[in-house]
N, CA, C and O atoms as a Maestro MAE file, in Angstrom:
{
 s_m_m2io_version
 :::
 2.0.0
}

f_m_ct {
 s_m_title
 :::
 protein
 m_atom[336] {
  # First column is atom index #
  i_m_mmod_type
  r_m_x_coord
  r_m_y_coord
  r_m_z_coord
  i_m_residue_number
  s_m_chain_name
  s_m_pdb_residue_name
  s_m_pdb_atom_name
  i_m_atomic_number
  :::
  1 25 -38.151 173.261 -30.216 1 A "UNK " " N  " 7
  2 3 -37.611 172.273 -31.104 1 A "UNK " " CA " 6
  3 2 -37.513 170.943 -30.350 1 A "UNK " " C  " 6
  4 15 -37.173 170.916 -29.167 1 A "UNK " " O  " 8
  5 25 -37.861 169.668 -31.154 2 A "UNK " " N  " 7
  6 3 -37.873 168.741 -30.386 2 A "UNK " " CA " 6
  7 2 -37.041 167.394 -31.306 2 A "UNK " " C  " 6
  8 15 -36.899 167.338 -32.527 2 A "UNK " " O  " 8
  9 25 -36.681 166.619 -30.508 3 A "UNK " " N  " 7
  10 3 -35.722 165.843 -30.922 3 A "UNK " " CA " 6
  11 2 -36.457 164.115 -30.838 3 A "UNK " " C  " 6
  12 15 -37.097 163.600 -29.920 3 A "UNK " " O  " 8
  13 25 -36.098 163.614 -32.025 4 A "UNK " " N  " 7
  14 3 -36.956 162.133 -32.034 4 A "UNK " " CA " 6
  15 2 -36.134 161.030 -31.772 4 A "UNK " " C  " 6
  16 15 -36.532 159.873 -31.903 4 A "UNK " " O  " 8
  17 25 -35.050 161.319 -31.422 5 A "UNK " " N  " 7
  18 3 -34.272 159.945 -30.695 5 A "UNK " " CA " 6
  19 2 -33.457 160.416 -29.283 5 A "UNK " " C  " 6
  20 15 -33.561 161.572 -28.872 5 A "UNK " " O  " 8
  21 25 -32.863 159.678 -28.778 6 A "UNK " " N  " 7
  22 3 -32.764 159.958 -27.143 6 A "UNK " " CA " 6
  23 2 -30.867 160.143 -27.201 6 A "UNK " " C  " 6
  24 15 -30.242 159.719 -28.174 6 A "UNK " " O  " 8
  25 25 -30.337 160.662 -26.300 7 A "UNK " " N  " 7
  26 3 -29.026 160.916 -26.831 7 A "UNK " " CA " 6
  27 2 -28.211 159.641 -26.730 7 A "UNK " " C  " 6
  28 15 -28.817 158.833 -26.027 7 A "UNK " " O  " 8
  29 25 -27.325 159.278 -27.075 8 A "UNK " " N  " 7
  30 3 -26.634 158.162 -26.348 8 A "UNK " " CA " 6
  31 2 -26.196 157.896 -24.857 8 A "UNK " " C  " 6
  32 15 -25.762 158.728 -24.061 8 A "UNK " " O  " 8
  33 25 -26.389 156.657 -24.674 9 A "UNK " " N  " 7
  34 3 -26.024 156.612 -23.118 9 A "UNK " " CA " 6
  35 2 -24.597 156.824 -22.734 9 A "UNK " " C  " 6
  36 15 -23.797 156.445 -23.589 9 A "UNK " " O  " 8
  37 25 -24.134 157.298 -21.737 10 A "UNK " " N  " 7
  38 3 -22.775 157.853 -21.261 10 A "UNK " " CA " 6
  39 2 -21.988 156.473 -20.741 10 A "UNK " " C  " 6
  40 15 -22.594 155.651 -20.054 10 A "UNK " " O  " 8
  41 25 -20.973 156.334 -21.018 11 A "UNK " " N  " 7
  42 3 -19.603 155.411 -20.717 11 A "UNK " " CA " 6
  43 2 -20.483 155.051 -19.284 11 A "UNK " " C  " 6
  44 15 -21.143 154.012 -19.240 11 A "UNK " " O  " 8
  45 25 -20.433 156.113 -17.972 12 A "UNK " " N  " 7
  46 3 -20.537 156.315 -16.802 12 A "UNK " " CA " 6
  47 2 -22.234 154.840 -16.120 12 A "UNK " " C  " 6
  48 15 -22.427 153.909 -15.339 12 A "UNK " " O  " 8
  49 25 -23.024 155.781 -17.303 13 A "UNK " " N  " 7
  50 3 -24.415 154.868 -17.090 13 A "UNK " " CA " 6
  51 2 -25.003 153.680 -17.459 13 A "UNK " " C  " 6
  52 15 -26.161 153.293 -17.305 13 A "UNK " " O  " 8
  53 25 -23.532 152.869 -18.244 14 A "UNK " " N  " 7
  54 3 -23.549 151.308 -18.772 14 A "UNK " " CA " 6
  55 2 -23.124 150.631 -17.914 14 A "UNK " " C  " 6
  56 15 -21.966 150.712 -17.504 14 A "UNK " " O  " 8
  57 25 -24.036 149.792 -17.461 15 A "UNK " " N  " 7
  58 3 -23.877 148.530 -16.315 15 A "UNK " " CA " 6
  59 2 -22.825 147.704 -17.154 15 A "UNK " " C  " 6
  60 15 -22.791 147.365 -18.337 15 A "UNK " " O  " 8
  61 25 -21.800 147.473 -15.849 16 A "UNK " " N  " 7
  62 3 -20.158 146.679 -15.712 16 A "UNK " " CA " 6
  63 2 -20.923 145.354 -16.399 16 A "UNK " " C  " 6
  64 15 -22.103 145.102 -16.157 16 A "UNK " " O  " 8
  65 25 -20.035 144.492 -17.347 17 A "UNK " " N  " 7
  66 3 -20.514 143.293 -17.580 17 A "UNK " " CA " 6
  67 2 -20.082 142.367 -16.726 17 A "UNK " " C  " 6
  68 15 -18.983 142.596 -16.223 17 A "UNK " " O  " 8
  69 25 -20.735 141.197 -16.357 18 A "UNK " " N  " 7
  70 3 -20.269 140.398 -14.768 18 A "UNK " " CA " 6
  71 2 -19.114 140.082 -15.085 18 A "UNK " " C  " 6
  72 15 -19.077 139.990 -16.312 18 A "UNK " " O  " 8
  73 25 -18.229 139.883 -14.675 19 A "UNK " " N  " 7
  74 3 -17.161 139.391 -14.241 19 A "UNK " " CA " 6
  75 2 -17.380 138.059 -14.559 19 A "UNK " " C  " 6
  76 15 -18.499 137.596 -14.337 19 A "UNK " " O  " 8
  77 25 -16.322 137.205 -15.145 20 A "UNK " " N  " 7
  78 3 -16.079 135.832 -15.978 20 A "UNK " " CA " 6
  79 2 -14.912 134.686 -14.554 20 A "UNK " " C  " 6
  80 15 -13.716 134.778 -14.277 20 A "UNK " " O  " 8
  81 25 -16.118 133.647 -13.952 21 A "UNK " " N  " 7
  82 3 -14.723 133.393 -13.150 21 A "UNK " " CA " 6
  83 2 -15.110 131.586 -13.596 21 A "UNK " " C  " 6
  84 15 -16.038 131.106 -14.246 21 A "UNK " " O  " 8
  85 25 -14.253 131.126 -13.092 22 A "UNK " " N  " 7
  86 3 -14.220 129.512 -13.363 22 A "UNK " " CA " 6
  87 2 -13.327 129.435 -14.267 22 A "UNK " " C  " 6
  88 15 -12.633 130.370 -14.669 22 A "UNK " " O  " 8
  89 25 -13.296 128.084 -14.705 23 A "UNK " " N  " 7
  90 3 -12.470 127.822 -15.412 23 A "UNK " " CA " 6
  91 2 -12.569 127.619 -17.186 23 A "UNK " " C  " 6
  92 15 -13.518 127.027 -17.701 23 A "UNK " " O  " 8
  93 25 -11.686 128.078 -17.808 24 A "UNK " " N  " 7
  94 3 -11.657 127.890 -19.468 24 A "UNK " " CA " 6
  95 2 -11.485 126.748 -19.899 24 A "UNK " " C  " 6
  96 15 -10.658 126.000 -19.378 24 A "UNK " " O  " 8
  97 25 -12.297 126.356 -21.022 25 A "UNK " " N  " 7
  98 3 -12.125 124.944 -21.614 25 A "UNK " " CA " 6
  99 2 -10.610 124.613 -22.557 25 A "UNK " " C  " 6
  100 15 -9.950 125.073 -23.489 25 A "UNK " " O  " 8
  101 25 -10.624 123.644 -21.710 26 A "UNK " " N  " 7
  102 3 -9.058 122.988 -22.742 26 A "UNK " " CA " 6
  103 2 -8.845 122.934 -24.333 26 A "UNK " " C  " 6
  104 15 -9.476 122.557 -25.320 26 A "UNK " " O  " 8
  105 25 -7.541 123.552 -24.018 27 A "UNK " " N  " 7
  106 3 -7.738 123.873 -25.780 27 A "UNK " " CA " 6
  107 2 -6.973 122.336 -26.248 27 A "UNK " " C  " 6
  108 15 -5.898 122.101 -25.696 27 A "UNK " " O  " 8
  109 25 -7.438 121.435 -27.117 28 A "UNK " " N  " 7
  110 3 -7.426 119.693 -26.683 28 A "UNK " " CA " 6
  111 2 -5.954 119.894 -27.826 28 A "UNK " " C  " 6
  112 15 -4.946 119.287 -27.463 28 A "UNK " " O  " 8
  113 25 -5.899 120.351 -28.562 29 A "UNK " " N  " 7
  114 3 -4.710 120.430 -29.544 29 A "UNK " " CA " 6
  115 2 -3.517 121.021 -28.944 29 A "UNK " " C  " 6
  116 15 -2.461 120.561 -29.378 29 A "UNK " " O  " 8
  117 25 -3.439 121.810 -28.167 30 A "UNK " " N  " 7
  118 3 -2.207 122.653 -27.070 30 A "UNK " " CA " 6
  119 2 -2.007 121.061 -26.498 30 A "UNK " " C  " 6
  120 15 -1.008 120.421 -26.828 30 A "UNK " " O  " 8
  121 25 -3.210 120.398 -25.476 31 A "UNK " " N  " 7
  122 3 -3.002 119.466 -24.862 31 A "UNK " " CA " 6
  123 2 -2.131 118.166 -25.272 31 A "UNK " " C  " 6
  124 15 -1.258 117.504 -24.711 31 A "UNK " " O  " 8
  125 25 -2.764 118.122 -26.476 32 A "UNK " " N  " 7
  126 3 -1.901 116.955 -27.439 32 A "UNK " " CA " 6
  127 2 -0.860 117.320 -27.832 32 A "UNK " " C  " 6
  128 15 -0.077 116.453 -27.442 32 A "UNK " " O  " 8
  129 25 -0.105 118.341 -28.572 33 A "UNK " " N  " 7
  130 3 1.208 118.749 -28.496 33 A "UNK " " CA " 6
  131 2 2.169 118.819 -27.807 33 A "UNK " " C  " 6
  132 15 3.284 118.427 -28.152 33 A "UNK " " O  " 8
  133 25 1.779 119.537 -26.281 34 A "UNK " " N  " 7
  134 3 2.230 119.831 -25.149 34 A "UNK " " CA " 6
  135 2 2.990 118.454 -24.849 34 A "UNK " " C  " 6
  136 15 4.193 118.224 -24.721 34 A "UNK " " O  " 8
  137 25 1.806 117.569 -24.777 35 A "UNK " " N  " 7
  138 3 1.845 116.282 -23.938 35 A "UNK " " CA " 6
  139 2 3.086 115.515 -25.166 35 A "UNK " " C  " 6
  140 15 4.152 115.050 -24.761 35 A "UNK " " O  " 8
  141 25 2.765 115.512 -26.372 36 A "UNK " " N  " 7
  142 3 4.175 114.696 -27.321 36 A "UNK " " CA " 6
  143 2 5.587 115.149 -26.921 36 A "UNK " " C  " 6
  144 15 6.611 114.491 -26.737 36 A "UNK " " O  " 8
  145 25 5.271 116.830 -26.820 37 A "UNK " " N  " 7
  146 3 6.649 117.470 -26.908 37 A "UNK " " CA " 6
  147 2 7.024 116.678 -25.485 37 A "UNK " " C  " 6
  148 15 8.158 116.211 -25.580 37 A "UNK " " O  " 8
  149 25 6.563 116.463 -24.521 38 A "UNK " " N  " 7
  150 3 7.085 116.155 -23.192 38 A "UNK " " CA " 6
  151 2 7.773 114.287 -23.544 38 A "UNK " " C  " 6
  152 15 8.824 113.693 -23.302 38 A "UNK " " O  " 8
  153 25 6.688 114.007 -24.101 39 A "UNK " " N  " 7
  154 3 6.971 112.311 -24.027 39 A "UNK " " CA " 6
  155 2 8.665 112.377 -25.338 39 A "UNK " " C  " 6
  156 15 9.661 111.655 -25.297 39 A "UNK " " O  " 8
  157 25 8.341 113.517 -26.316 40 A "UNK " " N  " 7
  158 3 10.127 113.721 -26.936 40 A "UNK " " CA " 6
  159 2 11.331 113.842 -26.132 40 A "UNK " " C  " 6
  160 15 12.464 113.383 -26.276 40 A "UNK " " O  " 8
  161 25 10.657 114.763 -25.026 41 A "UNK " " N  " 7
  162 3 12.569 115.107 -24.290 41 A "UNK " " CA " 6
  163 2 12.051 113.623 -23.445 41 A "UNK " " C  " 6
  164 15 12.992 112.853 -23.638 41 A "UNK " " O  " 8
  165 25 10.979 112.877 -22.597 42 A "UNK " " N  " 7
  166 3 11.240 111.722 -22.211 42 A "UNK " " CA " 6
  167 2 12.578 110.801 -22.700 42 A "UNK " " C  " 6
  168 15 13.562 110.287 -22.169 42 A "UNK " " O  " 8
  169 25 11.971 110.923 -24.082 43 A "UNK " " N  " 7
  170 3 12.795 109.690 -25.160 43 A "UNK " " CA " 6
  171 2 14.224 110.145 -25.338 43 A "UNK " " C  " 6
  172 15 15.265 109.496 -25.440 43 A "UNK " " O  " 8
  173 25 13.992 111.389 -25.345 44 A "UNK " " N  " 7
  174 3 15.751 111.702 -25.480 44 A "UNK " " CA " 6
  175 2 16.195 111.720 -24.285 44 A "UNK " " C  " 6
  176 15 17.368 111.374 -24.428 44 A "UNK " " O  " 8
  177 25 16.013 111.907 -23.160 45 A "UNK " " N  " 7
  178 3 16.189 111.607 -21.960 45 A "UNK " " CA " 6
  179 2 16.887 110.256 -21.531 45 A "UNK " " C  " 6
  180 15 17.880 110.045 -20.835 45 A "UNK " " O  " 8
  181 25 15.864 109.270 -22.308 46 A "UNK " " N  " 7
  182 3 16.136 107.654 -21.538 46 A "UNK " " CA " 6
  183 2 17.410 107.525 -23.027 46 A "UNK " " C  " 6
  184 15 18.404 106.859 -22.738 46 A "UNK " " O  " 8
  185 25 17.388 107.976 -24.154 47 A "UNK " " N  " 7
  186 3 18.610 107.490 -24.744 47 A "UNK " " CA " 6
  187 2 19.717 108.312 -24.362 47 A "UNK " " C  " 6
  188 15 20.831 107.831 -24.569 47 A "UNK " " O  " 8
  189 25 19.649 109.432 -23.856 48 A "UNK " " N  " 7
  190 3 21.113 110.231 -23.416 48 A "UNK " " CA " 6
  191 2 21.896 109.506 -22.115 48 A "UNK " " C  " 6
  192 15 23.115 109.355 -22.036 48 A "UNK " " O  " 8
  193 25 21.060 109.160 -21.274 49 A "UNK " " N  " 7
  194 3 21.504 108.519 -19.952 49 A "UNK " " CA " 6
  195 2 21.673 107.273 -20.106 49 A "UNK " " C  " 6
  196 15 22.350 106.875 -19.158 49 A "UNK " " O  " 8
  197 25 21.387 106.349 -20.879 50 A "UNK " " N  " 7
  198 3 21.985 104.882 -21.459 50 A "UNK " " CA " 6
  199 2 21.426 104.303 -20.917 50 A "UNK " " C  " 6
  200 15 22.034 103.346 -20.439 50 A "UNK " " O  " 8
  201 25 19.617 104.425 -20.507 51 A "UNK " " N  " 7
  202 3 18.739 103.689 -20.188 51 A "UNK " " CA " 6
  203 2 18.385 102.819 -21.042 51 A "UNK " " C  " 6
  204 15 18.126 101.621 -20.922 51 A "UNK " " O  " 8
  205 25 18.397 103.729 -22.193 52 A "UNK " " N  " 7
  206 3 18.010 102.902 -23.600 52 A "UNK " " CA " 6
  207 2 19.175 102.587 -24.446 52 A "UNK " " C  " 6
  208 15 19.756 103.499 -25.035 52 A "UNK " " O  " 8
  209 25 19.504 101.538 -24.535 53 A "UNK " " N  " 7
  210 3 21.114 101.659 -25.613 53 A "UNK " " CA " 6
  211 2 20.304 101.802 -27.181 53 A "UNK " " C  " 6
  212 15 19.176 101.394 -27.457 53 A "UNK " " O  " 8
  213 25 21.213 102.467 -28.015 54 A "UNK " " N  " 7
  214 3 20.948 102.467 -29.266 54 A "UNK " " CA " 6
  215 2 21.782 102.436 -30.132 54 A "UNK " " C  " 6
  216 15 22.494 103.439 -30.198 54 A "UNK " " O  " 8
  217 25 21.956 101.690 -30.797 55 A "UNK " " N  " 7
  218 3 23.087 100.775 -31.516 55 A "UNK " " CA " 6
  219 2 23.258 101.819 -32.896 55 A "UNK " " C  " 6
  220 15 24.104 102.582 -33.363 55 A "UNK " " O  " 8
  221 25 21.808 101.297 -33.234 56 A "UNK " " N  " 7
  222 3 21.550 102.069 -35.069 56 A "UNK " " CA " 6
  223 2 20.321 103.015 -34.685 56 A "UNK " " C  " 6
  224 15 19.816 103.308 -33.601 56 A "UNK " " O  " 8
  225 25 20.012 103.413 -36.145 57 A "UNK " " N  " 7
  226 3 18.260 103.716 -36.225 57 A "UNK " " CA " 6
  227 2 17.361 102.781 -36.275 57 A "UNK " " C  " 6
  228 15 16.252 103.276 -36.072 57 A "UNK " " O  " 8
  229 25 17.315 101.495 -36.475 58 A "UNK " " N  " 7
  230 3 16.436 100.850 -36.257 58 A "UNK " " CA " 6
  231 2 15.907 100.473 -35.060 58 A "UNK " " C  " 6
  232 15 14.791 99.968 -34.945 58 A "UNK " " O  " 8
  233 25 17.022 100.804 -33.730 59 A "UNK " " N  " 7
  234 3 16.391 100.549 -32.262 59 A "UNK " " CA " 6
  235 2 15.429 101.291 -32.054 59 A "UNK " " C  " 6
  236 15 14.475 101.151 -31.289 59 A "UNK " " O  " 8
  237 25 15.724 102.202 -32.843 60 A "UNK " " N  " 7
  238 3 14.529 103.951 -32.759 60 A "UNK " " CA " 6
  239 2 12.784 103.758 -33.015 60 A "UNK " " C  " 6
  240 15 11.810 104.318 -32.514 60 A "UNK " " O  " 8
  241 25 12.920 102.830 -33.905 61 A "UNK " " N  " 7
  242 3 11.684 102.704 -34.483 61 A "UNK " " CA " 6
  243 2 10.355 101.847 -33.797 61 A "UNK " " C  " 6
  244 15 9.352 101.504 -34.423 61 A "UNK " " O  " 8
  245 25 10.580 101.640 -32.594 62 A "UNK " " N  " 7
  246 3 9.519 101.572 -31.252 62 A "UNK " " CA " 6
  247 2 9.677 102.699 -30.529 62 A "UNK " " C  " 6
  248 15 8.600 102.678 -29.934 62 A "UNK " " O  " 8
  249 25 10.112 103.467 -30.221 63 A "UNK " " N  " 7
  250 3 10.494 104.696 -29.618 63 A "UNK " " CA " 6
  251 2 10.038 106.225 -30.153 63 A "UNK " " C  " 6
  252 15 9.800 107.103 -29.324 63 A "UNK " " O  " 8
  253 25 9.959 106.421 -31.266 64 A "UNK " " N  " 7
  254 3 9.506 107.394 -32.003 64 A "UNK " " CA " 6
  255 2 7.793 107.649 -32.259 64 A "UNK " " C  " 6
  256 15 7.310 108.779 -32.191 64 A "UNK " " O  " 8
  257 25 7.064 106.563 -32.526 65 A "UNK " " N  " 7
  258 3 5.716 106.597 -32.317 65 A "UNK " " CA " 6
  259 2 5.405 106.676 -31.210 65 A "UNK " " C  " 6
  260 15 4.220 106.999 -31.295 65 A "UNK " " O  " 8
  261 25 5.808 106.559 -29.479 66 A "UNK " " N  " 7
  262 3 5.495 106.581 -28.589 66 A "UNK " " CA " 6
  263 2 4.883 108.170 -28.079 66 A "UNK " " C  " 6
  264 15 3.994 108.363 -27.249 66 A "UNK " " O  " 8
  265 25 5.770 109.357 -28.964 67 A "UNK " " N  " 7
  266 3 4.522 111.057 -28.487 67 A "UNK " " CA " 6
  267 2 3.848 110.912 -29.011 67 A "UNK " " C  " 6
  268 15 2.952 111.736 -28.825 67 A "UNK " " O  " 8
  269 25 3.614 110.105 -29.853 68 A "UNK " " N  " 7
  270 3 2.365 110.453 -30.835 68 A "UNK " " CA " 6
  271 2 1.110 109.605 -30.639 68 A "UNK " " C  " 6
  272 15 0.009 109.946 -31.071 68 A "UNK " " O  " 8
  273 25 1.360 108.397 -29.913 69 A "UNK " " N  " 7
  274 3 0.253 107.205 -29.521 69 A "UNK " " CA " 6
  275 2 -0.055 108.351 -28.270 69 A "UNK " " C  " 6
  276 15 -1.141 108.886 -28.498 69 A "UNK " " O  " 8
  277 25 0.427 108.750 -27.328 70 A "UNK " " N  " 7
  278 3 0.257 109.011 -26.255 70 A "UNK " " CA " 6
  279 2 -0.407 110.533 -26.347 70 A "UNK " " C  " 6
  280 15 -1.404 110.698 -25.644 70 A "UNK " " O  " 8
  281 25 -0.024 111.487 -27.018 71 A "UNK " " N  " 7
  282 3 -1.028 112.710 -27.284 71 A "UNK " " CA " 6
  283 2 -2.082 112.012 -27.936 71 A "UNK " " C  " 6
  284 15 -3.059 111.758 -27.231 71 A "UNK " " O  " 8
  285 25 -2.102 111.682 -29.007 72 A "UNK " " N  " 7
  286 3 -3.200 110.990 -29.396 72 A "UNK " " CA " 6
  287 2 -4.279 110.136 -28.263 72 A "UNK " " C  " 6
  288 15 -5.485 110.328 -28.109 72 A "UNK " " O  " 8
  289 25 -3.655 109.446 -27.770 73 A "UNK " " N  " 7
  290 3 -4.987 109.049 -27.019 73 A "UNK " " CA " 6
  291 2 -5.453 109.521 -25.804 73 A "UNK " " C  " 6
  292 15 -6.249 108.949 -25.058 73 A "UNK " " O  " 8
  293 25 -4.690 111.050 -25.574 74 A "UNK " " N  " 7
  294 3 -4.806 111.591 -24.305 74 A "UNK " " CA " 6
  295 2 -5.971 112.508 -25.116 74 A "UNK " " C  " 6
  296 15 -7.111 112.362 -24.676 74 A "UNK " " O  " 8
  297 25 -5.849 113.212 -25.978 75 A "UNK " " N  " 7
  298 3 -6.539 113.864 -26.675 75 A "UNK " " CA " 6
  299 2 -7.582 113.268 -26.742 75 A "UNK " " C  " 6
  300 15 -8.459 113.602 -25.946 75 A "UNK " " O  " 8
  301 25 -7.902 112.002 -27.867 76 A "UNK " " N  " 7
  302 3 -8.999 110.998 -27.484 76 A "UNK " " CA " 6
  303 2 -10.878 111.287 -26.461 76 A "UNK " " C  " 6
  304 15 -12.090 111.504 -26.434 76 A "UNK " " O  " 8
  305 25 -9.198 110.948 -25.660 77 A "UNK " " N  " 7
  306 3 -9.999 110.789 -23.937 77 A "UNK " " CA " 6
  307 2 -10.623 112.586 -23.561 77 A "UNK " " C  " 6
  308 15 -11.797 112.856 -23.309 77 A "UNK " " O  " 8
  309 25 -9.914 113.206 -23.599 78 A "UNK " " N  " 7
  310 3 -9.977 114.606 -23.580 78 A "UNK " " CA " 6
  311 2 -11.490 114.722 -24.483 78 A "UNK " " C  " 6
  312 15 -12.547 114.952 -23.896 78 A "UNK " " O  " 8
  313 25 -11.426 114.559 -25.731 79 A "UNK " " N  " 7
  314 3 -12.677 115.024 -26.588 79 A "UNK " " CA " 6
  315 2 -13.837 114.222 -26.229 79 A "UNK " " C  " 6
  316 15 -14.966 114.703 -26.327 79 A "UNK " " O  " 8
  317 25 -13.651 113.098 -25.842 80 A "UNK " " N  " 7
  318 3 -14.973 111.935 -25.405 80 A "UNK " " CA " 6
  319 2 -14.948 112.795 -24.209 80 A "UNK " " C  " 6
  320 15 -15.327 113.873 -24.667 80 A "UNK " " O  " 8
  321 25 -14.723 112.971 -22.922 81 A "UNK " " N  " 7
  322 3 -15.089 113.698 -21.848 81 A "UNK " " CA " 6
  323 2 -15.200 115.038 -22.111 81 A "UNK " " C  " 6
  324 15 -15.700 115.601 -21.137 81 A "UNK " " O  " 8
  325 25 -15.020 115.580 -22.758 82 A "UNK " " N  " 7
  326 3 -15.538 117.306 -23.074 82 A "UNK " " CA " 6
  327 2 -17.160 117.013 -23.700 82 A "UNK " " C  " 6
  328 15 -18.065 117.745 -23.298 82 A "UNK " " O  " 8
  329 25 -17.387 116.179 -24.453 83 A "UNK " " N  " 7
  330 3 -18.912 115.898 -24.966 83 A "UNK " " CA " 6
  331 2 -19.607 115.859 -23.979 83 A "UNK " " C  " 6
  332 15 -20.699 116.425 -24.014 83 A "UNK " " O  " 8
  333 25 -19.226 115.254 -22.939 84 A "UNK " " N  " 7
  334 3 -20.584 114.480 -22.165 84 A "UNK " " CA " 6
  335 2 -20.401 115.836 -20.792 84 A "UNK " " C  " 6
  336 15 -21.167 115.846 -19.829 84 A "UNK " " O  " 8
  :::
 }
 m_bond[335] {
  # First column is bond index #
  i_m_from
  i_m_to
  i_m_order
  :::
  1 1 2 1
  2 2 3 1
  3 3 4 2
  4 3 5 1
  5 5 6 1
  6 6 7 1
  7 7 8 2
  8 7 9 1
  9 9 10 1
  10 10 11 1
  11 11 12 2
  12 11 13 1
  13 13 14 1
  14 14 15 1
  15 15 16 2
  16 15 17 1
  17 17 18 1
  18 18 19 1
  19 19 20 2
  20 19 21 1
  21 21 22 1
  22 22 23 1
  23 23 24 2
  24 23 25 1
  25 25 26 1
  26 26 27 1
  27 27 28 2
  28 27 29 1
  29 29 30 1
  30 30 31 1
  31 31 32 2
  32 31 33 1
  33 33 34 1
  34 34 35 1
  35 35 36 2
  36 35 37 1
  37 37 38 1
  38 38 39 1
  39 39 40 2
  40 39 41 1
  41 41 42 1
  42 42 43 1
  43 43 44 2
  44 43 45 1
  45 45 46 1
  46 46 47 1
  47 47 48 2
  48 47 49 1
  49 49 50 1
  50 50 51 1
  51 51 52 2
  52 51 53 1
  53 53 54 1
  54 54 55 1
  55 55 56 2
  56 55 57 1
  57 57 58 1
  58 58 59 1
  59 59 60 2
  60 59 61 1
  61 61 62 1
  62 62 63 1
  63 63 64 2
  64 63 65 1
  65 65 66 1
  66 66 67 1
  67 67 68 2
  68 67 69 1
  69 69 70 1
  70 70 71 1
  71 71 72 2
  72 71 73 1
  73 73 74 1
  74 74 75 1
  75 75 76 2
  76 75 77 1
  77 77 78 1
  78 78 79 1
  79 79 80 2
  80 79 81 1
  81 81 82 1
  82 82 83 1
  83 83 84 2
  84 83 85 1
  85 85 86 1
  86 86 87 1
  87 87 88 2
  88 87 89 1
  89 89 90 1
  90 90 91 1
  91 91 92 2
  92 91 93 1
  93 93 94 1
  94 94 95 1
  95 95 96 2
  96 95 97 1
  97 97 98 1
  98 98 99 1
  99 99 100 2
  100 99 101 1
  101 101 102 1
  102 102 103 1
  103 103 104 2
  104 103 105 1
  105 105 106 1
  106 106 107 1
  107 107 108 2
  108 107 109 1
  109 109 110 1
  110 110 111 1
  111 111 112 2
  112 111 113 1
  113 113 114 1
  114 114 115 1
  115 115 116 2
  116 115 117 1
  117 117 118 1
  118 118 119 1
  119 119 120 2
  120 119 121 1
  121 121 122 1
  122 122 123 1
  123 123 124 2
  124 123 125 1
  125 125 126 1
  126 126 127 1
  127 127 128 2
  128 127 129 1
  129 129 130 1
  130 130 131 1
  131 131 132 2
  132 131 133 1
  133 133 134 1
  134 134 135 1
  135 135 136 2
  136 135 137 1
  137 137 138 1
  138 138 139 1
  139 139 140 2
  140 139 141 1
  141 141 142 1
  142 142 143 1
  143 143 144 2
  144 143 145 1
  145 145 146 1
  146 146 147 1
  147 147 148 2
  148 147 149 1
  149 149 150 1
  150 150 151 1
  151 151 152 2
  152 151 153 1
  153 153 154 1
  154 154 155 1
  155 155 156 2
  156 155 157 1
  157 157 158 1
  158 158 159 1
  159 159 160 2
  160 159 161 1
  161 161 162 1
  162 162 163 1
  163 163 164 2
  164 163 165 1
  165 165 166 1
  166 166 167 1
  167 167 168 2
  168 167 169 1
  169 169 170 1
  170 170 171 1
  171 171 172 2
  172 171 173 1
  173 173 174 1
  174 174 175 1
  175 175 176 2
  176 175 177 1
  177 177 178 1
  178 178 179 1
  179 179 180 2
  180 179 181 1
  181 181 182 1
  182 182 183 1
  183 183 184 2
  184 183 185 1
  185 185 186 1
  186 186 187 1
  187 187 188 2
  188 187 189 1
  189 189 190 1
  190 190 191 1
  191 191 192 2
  192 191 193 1
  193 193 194 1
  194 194 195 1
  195 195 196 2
  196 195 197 1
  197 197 198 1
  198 198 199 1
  199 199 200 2
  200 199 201 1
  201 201 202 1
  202 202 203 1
  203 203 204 2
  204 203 205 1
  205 205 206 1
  206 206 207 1
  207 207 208 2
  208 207 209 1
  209 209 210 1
  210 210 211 1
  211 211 212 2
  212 211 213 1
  213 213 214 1
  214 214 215 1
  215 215 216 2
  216 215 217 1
  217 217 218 1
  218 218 219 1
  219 219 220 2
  220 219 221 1
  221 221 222 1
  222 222 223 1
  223 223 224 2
  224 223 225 1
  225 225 226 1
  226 226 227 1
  227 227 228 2
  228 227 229 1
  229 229 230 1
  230 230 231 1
  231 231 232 2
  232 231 233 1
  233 233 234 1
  234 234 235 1
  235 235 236 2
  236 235 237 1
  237 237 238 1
  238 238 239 1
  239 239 240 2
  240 239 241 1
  241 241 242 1
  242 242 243 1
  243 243 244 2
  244 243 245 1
  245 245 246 1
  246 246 247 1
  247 247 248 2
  248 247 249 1
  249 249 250 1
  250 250 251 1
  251 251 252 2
  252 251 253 1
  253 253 254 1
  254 254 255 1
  255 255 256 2
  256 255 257 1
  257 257 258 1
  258 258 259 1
  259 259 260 2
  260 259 261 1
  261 261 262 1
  262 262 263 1
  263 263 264 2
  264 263 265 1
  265 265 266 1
  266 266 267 1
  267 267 268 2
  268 267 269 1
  269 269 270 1
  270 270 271 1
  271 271 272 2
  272 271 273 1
  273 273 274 1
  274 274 275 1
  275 275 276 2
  276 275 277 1
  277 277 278 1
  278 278 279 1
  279 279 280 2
  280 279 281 1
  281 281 282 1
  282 282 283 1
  283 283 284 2
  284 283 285 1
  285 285 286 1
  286 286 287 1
  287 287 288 2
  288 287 289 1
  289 289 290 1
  290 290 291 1
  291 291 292 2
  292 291 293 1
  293 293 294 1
  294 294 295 1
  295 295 296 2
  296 295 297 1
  297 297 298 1
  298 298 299 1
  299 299 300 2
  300 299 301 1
  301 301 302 1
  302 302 303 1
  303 303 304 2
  304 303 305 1
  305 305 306 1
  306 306 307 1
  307 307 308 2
  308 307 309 1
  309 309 310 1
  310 310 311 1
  311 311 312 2
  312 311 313 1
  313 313 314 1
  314 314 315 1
  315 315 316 2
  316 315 317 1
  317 317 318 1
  318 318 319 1
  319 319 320 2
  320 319 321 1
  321 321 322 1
  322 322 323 1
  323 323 324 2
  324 323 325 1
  325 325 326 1
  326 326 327 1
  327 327 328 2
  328 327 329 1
  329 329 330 1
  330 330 331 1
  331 331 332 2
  332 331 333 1
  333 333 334 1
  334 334 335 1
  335 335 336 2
  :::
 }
}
C-alpha cells in the first residue's frame, strides 16, 4: 500500500525562525500623547509652585494649548523623519 502525500513535518524538524533584534518603530501617537501628558503635569507644576500666578481662567488660556502645540509638532517631526 502506498501513500500519495508525505507525513507532516515534526515540531522537532522545523528550522527556529531568526531571532528579531534591533529596534521597533515608534508608535508616533503613544509619542504624541506621552509627550502632552508630560507638558500637562509641566503646567500644573509651574501653576502649583507660583511660578505662574493665576488670578482667573483667562490667565489659562496661553497655557492650555501649549501639550498640544508641542505633541503635535513633535509628532510632525517624528512622521517627516520616519518617511525618509
Amino acid at each position: 500500500m502506498s501513500y500519495d502525500y508525505a507525513p507532516p513535518p515534526r515540531f522537532e524538524d522545523q528550522a527556529t525562525p531568526p531571532k528579531r533584534t534591533g529596534r521597533h518603530p515608534v508608535n508616533i501617537g503613544h509619542l504624541v500623547m506621552g509627550l502632552a501628558f508630560l507638558v500637562f503635569v509641566g503646567v500644573w507644576a509651574l501653576v502649583e509652585t507660583g511660578t505662574v500666578v493665576v488670578r482667573s481662567i483667562e490667565d489659562l488660556r496661553w497655557l492650555l494649548p501649549l501639550p498640544w502645540i508641542v505633541g503635535g509638532s513633535v509628532g510632525l517631526l517624528a512622521a517627516l523623519f520616519r518617511k525618509s
